[in-house]
Biopython code that builds the backbone (N, CA, C, O; Angstrom):
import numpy as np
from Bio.PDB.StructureBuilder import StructureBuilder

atoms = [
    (1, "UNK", "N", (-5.693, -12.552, 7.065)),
    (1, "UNK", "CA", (-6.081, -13.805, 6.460)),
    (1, "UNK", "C", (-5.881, -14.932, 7.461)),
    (1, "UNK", "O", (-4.734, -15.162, 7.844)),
    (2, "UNK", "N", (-7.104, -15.800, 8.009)),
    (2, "UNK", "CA", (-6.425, -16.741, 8.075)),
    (2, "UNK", "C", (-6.215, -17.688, 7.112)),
    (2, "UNK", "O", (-6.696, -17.930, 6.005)),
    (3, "UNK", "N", (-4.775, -18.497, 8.318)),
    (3, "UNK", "CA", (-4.169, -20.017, 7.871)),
    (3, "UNK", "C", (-4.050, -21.070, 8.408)),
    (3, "UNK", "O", (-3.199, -21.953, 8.299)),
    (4, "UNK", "N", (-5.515, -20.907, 9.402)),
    (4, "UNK", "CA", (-5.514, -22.212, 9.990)),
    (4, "UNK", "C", (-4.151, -22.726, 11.042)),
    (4, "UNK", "O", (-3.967, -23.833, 11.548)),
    (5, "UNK", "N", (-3.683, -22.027, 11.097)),
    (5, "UNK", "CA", (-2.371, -22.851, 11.647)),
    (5, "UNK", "C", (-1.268, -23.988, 11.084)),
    (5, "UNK", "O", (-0.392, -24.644, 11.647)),
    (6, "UNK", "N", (-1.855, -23.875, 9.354)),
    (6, "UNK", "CA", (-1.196, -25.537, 8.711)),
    (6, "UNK", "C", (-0.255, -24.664, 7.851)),
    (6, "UNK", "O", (0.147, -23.503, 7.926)),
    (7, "UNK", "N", (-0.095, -25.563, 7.114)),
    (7, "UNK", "CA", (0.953, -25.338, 5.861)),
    (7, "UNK", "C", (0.156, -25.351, 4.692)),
    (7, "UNK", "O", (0.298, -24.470, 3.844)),
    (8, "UNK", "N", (-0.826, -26.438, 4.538)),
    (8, "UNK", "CA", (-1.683, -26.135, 3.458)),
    (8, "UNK", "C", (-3.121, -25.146, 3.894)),
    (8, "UNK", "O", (-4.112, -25.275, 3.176)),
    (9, "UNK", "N", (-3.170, -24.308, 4.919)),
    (9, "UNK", "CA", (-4.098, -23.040, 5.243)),
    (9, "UNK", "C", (-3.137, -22.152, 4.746)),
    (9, "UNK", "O", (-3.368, -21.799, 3.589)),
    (10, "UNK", "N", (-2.321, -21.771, 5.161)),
    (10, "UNK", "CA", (-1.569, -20.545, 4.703)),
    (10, "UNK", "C", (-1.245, -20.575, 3.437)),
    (10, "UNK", "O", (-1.640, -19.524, 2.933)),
    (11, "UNK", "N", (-0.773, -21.180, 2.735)),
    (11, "UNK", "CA", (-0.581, -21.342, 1.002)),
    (11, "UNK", "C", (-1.708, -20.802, 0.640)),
    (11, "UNK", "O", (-1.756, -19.682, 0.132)),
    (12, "UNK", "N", (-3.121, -21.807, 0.942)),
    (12, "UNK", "CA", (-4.306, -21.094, 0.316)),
    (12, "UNK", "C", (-4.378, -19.433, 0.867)),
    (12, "UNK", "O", (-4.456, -18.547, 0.016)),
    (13, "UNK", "N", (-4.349, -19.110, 2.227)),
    (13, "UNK", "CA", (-4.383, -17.534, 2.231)),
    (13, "UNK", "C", (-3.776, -16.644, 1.769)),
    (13, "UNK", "O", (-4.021, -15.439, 1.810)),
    (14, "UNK", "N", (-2.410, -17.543, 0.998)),
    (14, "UNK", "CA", (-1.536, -16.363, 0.947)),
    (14, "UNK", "C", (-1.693, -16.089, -0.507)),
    (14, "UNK", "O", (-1.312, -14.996, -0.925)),
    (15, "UNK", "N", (-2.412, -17.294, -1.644)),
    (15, "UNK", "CA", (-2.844, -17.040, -2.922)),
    (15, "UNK", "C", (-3.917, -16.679, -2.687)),
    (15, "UNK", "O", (-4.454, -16.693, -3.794)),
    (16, "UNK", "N", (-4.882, -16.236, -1.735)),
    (16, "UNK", "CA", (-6.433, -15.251, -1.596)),
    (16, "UNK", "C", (-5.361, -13.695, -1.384)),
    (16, "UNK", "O", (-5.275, -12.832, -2.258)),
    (17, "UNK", "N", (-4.840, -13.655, -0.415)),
    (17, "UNK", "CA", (-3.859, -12.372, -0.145)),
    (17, "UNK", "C", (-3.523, -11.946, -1.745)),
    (17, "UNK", "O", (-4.026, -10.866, -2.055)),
    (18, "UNK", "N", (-2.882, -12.506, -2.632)),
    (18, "UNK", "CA", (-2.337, -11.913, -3.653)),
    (18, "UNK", "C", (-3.191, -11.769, -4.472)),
    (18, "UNK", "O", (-3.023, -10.914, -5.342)),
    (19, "UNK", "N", (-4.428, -12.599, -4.449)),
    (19, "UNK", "CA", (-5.232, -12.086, -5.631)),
    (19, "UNK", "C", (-6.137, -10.663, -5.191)),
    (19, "UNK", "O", (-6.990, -10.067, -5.848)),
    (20, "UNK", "N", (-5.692, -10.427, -4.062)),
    (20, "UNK", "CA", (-6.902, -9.210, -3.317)),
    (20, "UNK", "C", (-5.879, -8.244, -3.288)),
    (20, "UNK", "O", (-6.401, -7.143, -3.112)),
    (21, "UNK", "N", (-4.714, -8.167, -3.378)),
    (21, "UNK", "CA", (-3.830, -7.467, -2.595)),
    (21, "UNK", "C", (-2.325, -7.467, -3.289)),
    (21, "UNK", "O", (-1.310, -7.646, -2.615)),
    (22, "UNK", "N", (-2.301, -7.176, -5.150)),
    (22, "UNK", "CA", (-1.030, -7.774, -5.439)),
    (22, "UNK", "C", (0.472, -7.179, -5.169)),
    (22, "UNK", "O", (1.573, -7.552, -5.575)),
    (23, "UNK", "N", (0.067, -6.100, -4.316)),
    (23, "UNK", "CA", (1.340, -4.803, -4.510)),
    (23, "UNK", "C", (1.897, -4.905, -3.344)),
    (23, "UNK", "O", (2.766, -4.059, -3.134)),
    (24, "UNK", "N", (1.578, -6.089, -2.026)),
    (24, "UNK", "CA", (1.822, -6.136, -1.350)),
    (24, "UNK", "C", (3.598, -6.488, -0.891)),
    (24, "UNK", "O", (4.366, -7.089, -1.642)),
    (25, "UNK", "N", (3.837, -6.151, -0.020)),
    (25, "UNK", "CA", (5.797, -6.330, -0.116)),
    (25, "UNK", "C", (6.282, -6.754, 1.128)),
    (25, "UNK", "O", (7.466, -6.582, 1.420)),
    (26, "UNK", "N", (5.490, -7.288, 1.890)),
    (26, "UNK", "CA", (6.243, -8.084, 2.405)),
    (26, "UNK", "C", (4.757, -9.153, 3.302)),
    (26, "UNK", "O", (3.578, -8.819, 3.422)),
    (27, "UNK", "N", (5.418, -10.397, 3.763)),
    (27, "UNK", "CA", (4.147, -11.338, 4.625)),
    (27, "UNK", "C", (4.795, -11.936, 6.099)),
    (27, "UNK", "O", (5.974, -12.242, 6.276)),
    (28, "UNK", "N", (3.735, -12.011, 7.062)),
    (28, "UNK", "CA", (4.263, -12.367, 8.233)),
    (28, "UNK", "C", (3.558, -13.919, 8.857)),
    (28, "UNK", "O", (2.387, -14.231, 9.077)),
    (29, "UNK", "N", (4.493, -14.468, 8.969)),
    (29, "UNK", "CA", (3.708, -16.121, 9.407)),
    (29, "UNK", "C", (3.770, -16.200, 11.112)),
    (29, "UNK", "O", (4.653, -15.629, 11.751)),
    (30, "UNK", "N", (2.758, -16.951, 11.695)),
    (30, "UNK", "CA", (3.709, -16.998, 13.268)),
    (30, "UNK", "C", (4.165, -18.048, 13.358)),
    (30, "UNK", "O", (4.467, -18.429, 14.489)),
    (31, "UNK", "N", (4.376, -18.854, 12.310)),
    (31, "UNK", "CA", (5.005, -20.089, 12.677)),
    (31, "UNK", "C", (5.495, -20.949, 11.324)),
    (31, "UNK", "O", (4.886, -21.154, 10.274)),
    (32, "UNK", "N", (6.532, -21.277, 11.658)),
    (32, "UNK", "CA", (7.794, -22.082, 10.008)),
    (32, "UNK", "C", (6.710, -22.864, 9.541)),
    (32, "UNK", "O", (6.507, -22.853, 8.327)),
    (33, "UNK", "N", (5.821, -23.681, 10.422)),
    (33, "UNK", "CA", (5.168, -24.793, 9.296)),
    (33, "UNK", "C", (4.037, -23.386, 8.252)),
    (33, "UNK", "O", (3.729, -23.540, 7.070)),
    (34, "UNK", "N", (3.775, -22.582, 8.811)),
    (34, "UNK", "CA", (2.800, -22.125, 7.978)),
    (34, "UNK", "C", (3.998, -20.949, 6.685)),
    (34, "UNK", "O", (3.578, -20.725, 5.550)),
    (35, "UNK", "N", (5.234, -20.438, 7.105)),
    (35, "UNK", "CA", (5.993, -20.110, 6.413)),
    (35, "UNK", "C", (6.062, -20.763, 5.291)),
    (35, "UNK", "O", (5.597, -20.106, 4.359)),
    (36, "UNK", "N", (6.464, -21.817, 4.994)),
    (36, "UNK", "CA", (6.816, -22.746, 4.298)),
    (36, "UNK", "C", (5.447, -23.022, 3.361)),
    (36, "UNK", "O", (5.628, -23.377, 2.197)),
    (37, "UNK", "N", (4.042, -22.854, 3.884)),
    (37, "UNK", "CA", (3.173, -22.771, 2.862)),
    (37, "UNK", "C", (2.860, -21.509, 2.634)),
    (37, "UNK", "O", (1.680, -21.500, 2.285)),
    (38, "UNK", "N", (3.415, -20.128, 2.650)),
    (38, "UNK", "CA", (3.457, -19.280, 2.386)),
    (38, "UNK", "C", (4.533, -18.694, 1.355)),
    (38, "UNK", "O", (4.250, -17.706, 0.677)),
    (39, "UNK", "N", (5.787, -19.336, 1.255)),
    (39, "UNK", "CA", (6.587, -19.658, 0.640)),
    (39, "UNK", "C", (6.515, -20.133, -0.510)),
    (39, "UNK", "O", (7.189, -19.595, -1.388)),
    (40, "UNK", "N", (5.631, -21.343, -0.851)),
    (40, "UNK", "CA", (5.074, -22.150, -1.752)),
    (40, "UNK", "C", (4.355, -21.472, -2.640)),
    (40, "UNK", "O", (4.489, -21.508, -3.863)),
    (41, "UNK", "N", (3.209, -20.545, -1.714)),
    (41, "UNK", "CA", (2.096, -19.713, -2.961)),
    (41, "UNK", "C", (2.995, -18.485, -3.141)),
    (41, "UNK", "O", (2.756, -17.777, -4.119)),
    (42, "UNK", "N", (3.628, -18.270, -2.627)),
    (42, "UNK", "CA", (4.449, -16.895, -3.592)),
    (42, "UNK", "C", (6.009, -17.780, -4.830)),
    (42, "UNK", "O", (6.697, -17.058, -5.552)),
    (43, "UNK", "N", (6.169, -18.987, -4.780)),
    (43, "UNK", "CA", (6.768, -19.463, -5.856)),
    (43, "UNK", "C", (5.626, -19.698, -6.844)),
    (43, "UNK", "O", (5.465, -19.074, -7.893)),
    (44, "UNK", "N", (4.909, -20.614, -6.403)),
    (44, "UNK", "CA", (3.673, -20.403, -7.359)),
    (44, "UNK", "C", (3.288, -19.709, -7.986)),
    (44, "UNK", "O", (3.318, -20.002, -9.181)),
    (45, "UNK", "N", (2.797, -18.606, -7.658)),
    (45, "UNK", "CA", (2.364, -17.489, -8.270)),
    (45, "UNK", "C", (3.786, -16.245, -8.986)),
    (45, "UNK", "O", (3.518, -15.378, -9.818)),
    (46, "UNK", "N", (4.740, -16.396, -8.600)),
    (46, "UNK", "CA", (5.863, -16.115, -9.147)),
    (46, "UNK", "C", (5.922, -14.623, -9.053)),
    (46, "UNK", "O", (5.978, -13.757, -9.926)),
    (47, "UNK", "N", (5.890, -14.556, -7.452)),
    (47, "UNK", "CA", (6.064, -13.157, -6.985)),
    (47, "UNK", "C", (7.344, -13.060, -6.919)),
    (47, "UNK", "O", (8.110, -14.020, -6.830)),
    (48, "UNK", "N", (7.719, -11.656, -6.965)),
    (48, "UNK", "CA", (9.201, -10.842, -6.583)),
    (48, "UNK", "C", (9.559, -10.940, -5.125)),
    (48, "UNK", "O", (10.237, -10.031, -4.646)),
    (49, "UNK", "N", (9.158, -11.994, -4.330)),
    (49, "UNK", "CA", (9.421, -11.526, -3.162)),
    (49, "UNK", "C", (11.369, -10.970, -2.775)),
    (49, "UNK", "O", (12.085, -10.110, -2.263)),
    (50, "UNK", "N", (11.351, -11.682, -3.176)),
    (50, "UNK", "CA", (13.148, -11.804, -2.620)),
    (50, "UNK", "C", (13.718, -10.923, -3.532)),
    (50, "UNK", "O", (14.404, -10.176, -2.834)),
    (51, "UNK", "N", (13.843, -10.527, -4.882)),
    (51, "UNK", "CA", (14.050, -9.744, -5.980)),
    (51, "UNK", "C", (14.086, -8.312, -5.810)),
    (51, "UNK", "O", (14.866, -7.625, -6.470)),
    (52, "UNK", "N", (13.131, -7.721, -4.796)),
    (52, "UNK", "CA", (13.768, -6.161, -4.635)),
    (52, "UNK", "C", (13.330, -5.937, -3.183)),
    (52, "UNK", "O", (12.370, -6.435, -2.594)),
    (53, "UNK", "N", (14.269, -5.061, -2.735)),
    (53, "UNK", "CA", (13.665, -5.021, -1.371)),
    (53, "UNK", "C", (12.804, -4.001, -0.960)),
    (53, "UNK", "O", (13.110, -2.952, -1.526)),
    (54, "UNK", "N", (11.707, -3.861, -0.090)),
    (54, "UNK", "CA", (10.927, -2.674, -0.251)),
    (54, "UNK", "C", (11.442, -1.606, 0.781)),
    (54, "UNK", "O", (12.266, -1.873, 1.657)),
    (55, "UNK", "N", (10.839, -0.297, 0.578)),
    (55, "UNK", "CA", (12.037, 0.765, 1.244)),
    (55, "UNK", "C", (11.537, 1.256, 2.198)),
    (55, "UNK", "O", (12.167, 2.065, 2.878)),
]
sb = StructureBuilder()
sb.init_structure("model")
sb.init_model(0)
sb.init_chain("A")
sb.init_seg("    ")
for serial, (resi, resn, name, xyz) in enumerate(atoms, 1):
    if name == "N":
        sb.init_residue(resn, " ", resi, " ")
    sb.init_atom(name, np.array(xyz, "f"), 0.0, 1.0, " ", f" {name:<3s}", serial, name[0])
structure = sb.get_structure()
């Protein structure tokens, strides 16, 4: 996916990512500003990220 390189690109990719892709378990940013809008769409959307760890 891209994210543009922003904070508000990656939020939007990362709520396209979950609606294509919900079983997914873990996400990789290359950079904190785009973390942080990646962060955002998985509170949003009210994923498990942190809640179990995958094995």
């Amino acid at each position: 996916m891209d994210g543009s390189f922003s904070e508000a690109g990656a939020k939007e990719a990362v709520y396209r990512l979950l609606a294509q892709q919900p079983d997914i378990t873990a996400l990789f940013c290359i950079s904190d500003l785009m973390a942080l809008g990646a962060l955002q769409a998985v509170r949003g959307k009210a994923w498990r990220f942190f809640a179990e760890p995958s094995g």
